[in-house]
ZADREN-332304 format. One record per residue: residue in one letter; x, y, z of N, C-alpha, C in turn. Coordinates in nm, 2 decimals, padded with zeros to 4 digits. Each point is the difference from the previous one (the first is absolute). Layout:
BEGIN
+------+--------+--------+--------+--------+--------+--------+--------+--------+--------+
: rest :   n.px :   n.py :   n.pz :  ca.px :  ca.py :  ca.pz :   c.px :   c.py :   c.pz :
+------+--------+--------+--------+--------+--------+--------+--------+--------+--------+
:    a :      X :      Y :      Z :      X :      Y :      Z :      X :      Y :      Z :
...
+------+--------+--------+--------+--------+--------+--------+--------+--------+--------+
***
This chain:
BEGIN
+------+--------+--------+--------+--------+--------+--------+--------+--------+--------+
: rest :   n.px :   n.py :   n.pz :  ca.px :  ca.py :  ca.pz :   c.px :   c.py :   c.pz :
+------+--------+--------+--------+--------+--------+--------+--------+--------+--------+
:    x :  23.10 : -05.88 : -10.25 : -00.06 : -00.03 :  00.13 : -00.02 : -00.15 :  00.02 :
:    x :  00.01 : -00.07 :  00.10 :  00.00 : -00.13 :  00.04 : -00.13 :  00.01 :  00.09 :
:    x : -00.02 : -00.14 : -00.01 : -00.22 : -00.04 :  00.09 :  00.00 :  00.04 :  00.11 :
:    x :  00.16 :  00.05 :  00.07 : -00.05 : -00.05 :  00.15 :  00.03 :  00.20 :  00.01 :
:    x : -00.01 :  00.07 : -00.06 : -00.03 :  00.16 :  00.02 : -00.14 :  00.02 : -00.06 :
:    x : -00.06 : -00.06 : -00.11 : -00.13 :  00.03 : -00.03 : -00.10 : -00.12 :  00.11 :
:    x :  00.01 :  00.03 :  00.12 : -00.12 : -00.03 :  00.08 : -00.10 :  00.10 :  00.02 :
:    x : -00.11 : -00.09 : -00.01 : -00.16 :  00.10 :  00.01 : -00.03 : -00.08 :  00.10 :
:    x : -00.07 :  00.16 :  00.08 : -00.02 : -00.01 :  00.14 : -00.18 : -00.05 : -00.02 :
:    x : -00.04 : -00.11 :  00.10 : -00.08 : -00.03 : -00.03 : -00.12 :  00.06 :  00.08 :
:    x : -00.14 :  00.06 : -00.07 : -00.09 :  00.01 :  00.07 : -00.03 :  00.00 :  00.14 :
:    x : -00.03 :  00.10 :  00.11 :  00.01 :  00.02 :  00.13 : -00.18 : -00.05 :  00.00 :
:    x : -00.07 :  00.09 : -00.06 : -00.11 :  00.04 :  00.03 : -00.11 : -00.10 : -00.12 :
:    x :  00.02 : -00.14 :  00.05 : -00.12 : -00.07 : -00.11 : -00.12 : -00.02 :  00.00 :
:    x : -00.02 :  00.03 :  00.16 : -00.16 : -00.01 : -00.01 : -00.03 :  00.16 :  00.06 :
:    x : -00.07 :  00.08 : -00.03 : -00.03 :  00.13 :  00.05 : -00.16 : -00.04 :  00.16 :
:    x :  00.07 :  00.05 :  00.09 : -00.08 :  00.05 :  00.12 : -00.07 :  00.11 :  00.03 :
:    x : -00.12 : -00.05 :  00.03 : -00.08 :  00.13 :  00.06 :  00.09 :  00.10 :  00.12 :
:    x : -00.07 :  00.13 :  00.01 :  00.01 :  00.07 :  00.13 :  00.00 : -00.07 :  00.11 :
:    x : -00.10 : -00.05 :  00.04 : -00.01 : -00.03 :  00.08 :  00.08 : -00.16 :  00.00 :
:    x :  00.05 : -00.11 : -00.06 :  00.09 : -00.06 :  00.02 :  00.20 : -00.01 :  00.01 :
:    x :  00.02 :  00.13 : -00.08 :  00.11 :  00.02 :  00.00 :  00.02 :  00.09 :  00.19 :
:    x : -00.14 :  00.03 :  00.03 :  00.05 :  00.03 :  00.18 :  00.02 : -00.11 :  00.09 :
:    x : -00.08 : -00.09 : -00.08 : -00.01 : -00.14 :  00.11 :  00.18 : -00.02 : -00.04 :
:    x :  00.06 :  00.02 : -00.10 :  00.10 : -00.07 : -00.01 :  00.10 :  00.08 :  00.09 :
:    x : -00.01 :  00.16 : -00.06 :  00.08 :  00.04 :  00.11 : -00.02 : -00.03 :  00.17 :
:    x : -00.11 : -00.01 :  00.00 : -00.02 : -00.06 :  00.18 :  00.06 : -00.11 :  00.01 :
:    x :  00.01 : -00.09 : -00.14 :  00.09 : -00.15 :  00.07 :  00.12 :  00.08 :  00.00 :
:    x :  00.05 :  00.05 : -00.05 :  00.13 :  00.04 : -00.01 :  00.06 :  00.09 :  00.19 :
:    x : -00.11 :  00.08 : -00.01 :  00.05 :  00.06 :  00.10 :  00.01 : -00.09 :  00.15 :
:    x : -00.08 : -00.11 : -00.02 : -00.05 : -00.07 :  00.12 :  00.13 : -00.13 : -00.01 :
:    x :  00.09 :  00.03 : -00.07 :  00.15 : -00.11 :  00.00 : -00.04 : -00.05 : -00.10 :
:    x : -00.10 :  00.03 : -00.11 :  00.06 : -00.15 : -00.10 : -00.16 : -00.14 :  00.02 :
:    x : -00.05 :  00.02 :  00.13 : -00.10 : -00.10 :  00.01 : -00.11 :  00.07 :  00.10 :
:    x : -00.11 : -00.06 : -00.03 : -00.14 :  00.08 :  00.06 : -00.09 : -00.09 :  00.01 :
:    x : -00.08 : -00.02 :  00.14 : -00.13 : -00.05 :  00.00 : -00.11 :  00.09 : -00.06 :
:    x : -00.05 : -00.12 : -00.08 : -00.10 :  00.00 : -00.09 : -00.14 :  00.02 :  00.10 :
:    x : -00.01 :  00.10 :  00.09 : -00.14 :  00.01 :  00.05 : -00.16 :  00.00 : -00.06 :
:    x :  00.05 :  00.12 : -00.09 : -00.16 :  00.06 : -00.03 :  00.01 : -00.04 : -00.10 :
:    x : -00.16 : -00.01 : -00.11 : -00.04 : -00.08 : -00.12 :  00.11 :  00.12 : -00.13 :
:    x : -00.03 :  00.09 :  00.00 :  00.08 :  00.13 : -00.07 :  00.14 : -00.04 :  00.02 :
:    x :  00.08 : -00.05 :  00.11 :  00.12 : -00.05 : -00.02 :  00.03 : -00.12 : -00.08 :
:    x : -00.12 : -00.07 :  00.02 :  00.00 : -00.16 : -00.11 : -00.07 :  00.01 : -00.13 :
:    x : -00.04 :  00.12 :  00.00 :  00.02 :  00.02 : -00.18 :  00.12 :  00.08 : -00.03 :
:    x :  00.06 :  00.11 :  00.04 :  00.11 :  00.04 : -00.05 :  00.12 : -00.12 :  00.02 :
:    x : -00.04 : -00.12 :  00.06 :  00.11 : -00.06 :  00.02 :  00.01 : -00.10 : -00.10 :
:    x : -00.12 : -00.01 : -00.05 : -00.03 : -00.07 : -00.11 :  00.04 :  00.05 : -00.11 :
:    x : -00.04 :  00.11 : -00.02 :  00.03 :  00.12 : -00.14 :  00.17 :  00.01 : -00.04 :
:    x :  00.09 :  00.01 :  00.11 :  00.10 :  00.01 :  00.05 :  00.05 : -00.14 : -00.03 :
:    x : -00.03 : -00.13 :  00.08 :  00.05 : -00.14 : -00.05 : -00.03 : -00.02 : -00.16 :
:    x : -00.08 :  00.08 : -00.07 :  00.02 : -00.07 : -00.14 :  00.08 :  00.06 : -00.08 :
:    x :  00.10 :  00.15 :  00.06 :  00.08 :  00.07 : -00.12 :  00.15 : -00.05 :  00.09 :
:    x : -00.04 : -00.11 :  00.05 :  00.17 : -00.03 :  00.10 :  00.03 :  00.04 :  00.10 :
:    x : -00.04 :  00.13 :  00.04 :  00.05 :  00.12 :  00.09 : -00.03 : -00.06 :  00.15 :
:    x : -00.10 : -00.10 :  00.01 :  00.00 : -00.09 :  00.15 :  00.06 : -00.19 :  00.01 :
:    x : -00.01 :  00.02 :  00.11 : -00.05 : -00.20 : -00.03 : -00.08 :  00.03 :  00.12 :
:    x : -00.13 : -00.05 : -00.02 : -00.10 : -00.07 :  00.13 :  00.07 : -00.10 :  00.06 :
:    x : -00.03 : -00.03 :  00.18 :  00.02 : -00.12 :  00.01 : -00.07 : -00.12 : -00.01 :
:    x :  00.05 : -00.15 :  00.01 : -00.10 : -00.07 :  00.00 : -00.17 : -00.03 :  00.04 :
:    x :  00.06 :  00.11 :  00.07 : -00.14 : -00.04 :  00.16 : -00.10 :  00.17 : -00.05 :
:    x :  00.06 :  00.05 : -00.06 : -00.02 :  00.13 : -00.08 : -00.04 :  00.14 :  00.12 :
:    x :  00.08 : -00.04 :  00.10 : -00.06 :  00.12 :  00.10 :  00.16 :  00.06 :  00.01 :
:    x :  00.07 :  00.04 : -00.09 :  00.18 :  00.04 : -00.02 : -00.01 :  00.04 : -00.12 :
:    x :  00.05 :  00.15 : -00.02 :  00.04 : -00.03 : -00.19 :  00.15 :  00.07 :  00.08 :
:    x :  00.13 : -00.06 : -00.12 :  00.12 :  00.07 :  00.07 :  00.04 :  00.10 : -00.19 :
:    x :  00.07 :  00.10 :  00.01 :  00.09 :  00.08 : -00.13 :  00.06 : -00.07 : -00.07 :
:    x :  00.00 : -00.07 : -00.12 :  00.11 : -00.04 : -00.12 :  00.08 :  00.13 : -00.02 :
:    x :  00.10 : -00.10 : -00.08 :  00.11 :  00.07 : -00.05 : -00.08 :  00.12 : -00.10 :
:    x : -00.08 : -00.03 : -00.08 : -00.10 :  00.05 : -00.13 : -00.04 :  00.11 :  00.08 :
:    x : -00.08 : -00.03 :  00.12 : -00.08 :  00.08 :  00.07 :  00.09 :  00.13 :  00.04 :
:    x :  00.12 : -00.01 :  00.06 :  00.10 :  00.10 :  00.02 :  00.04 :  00.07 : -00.10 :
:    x :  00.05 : -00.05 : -00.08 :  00.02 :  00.06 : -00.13 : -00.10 :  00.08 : -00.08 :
:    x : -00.13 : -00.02 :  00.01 : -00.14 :  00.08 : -00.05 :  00.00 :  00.14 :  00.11 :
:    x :  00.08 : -00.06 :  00.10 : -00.08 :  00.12 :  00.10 :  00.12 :  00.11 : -00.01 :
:    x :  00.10 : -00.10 : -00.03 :  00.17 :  00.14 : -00.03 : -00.07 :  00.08 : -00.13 :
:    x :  00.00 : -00.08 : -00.13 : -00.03 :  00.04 : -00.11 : -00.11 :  00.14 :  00.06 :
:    x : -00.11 : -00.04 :  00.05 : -00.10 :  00.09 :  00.01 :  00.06 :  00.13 :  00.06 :
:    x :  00.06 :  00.00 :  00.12 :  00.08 :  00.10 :  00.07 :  00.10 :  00.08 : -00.09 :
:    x :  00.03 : -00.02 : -00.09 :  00.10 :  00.07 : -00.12 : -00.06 :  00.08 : -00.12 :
:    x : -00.10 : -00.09 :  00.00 : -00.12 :  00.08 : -00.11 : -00.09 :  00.16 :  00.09 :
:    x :  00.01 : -00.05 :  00.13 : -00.08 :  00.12 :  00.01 :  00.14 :  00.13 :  00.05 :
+------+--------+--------+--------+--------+--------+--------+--------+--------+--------+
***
């Protein structure tokens, strides 16, 4: 076997989410990919969410939009169940 057939697929899921954050994610998801950050419960899951990758806040912090990471946690999850 040669290096470039033994690749390991790297970790989807490195920071584990609550219930109630992995919905906030699917809501960014369903909402295109980017969501106003209204209510306080959105800016902690957005927060909870910005530290395993799965968001980026914006500057002004009233926007979080879906990473690449974030998509991918939310495929992974959809396969598992």
């Amino acid at each position: 076997m040669d290096a470039t057939s033994q690749t390991k697929a790297l970790p989807v899921i490195t920071v584990p989410l609550s219930d109630l954050d992995r919905a906030f994610l699917r809501a960014v998801r369903i909402a295109g990919g980017c969501l106003s950050l209204v209510t306080l419960a959105h800016r902690q899951s957005a927060a909870a969410c910005c530290e395993g990758g799965y968001v980026r806040i914006s500057p002004d912090g009233k926007t979080v939009r879906l990473t690449g990471t974030g998509q991918a946690y939310l495929d992974r999850l959809m396969r598992a169940h």
